[in-house]
N, C-alpha and C positions, 0 to 999 in steps of 0.2 A: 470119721476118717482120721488117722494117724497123722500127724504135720510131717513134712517132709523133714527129715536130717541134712542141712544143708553141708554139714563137715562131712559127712558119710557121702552126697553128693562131689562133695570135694575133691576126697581121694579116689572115687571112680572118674572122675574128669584128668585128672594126672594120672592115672591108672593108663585111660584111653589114650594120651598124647604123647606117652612116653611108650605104648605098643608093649608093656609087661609089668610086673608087679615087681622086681630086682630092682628095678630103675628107677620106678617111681616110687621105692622106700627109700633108694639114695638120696631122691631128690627132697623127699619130705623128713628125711633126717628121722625115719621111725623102722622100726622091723617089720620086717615082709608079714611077718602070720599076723601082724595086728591088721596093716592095711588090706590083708585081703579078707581076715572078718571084717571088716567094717564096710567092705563092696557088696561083703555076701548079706550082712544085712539090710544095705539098700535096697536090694534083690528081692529077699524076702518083703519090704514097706511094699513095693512096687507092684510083689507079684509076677514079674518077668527077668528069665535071665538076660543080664545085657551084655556078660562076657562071654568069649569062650574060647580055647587053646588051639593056638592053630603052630602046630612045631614048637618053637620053643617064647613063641609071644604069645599076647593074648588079642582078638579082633572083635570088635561089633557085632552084635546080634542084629536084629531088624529093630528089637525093641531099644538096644544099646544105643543104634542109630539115632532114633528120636528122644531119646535121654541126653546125650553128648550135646546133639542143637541148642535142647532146650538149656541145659548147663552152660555152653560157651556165650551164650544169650546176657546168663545171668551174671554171670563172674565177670563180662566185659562189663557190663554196667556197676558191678562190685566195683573193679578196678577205677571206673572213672569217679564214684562218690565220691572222695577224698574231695577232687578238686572242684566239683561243683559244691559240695560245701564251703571250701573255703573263697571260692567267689561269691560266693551268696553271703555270709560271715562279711567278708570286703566291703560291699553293696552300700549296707546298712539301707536297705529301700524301705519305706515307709509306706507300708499295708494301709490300703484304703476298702473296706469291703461295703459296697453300696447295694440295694434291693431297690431298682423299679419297679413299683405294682401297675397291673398291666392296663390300668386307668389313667396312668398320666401319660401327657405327651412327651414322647421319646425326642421330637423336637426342640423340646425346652430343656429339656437334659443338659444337655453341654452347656447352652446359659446359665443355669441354677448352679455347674460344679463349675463354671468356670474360676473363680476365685481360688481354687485347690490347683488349678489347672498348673501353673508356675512352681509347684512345691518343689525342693530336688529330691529327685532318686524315688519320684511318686510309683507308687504299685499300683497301680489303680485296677480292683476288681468290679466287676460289674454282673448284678443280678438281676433277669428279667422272671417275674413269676407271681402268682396269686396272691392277694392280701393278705389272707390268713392264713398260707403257706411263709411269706417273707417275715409277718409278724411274730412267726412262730421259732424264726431263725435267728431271728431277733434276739427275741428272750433268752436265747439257749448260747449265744454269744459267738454268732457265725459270722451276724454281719454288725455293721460299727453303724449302718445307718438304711433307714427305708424312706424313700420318696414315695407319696401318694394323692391320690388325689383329695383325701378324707380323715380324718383325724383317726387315733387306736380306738376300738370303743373301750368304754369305761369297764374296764377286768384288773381286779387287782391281782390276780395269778402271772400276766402278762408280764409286769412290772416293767413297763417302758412310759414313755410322755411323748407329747405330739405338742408341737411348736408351730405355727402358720408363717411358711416358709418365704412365700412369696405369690402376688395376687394382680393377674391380668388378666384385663380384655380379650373379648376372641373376635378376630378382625374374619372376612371370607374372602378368598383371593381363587382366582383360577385360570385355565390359559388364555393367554391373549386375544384371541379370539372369540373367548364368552364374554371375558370383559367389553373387548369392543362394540359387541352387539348390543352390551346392556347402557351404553355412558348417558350417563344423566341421569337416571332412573333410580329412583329409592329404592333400597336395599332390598325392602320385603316382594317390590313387583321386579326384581328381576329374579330371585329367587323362588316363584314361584313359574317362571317362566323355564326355567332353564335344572338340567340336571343337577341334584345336589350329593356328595359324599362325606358322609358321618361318622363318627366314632360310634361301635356298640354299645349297646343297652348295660354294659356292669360300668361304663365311664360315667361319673359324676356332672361332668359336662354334658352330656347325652341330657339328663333332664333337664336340665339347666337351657341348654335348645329345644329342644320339646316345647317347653313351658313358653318359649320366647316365641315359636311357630306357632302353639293357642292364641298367645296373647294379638300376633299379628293378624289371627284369620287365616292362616298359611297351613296349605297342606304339600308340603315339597315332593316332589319325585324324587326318591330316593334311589341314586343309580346304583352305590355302594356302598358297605359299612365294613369298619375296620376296627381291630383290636390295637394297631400301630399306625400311629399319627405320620410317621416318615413313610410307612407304606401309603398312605392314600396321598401323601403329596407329591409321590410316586405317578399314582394313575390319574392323578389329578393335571401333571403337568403334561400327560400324554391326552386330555381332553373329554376326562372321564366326566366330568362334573367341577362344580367349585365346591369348595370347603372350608370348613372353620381351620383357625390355627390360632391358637394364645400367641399374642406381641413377644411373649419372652422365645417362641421357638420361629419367629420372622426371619431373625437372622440367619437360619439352617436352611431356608430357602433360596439362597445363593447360589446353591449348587445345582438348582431344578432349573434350567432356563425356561423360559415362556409363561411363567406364572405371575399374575399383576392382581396388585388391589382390586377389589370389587365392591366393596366396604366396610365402614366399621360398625361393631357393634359392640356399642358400651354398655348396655343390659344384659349380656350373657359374658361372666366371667370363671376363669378358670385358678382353683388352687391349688397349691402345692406345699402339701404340710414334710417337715422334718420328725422322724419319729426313732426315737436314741434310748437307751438302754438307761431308767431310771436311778440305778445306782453303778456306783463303778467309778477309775477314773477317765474324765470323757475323753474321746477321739480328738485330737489339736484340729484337726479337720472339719470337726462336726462344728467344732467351736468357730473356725474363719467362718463358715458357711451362715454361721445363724447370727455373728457378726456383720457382715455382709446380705442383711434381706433386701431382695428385691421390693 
């Protein structure tokens, strides 16, 4: 398909709004037989007439109609470019472009970037999506950083590195009223009493509790399982079950009312590696963050 002629677009837009081709060669400061070949070529790209002579002007065809729209569309957003460039130019905001793989707790998020959080005139981009999809955007220099749950594996094509970000416990907390029923009772016998909601089978924590239900003798009822940690603390606070949540994402629980400790659990912990583009000059960003480990 041929690219559209946006100047050829041009003077059939001025063509249209000035209602004849005299007028609108005044206006464009060119001679009439040039702007009306350069309409009639449009004509021709398009395939459809969109002018035609009505007395001594010229009016819309049906297909003119939906050319005109789509033209007054464009050139309003032409006209306004200038100045969103030069507010953007002003700004000077400082592009942060981050990948969550969809293994870590989105809970702990804000804690892990909290040290970025104060920067001025931050941009802060956020990417939720597959490990070997954000690893890959990585490389290619989309994003300035991936949070995950698990280190890059060892690929030297990749050319990125992984740093262990930061390393907590996963406590189990749920509504008030499971916790009540459960008080005083060890962790592993109220948990197998009572509904439980988990992260799925691709989270690194996932076997990581598995391994800690073998080891207890524990076969939990599992009421739900989640790809997002903020979703199940979600239906967790509506009385779904209790659930694990890393100490670093406790604090994001403030906003769920009715959700309490249930216990802690120092044998199952969750991490969060930093994984940055091997060569290059680094992100100042990337740099507070791995200065600042939890």
């Amino acid at each position: 398909m041929t690219p559209l002629n946006y100047r050829h677009l041009h003077y059939f837009w001025v063509v249209a709004k000035e209602g004849g081709f005299a007028k609108a060669s005044a206006r464009l400061d060119m001679a009439v037989q040039t702007v009306s070949a350069q309409v009639r070529e449009l004509e021709r790209a398009l395939g459809h007439q969109l002018l035609r002579p009505e007395g001594r002007r010229v009016v819309l065809t049906e297909a003119g109609e939906a050319a005109f729209s789509r033209a007054e569309e464009i050139f309003r957003i032409g006209q306004a470019l200038p100045e969103a460039v030069r507010e953007a130019a002003s700004r000077r905001a400082l592009r942060f472009a981050v990948g969550f793989s969809d293994g870590i707790s989105k809970l702990a998020a804000r804690a892990i970037l909290q040290p970025a959080m104060d920067t001025p005139d931050l941009h802060l981009v956020c990417h939720d999506g597959e490990f070997e999809q954000l690893l890959a955007q990585l490389a290619m220099h989309h994003l300035d950083l991936v949070l995950a749950d698990r280190p890059a594996p060892p690929n030297p094509a990749l050319r990125v590195q992984s740093e262990r970000l930061a390393s907590s416990a996963v406590d189990w907390y749920g509504h008030a009223a499971l916790v009540r029923r459960a008080r005083g009772r060890p962790l592993a016998t109220c948990l197998a009493e009572m509904p439980v909601l988990l992260p799925t089978a691709h989270s690194v924590v996932r076997s990581a509790l598995d391994r800690w239900f073998e080891d207890q003798r524990l076969q939990p009822r599992i009421a739900g399982e989640f790809e997002d940690s903020a979703l199940m603390a979600v239906f967790a606070a509506q009385g779904l079950g209790a659930f694990p949540v890393s100490r670093l994402g406790v604090d994001q629980l403030g906003a769920l009312s009715g959700l309490r400790l249930l216990g802690r659990c120092e044998e199952v912990r969750e991490n969060v590696y930093a994984i940055r583009p091997r060569r290059g000059i680094p992100h100042p960003l990337v740099e507070l963050l791995l200065a600042a480990r939890h």
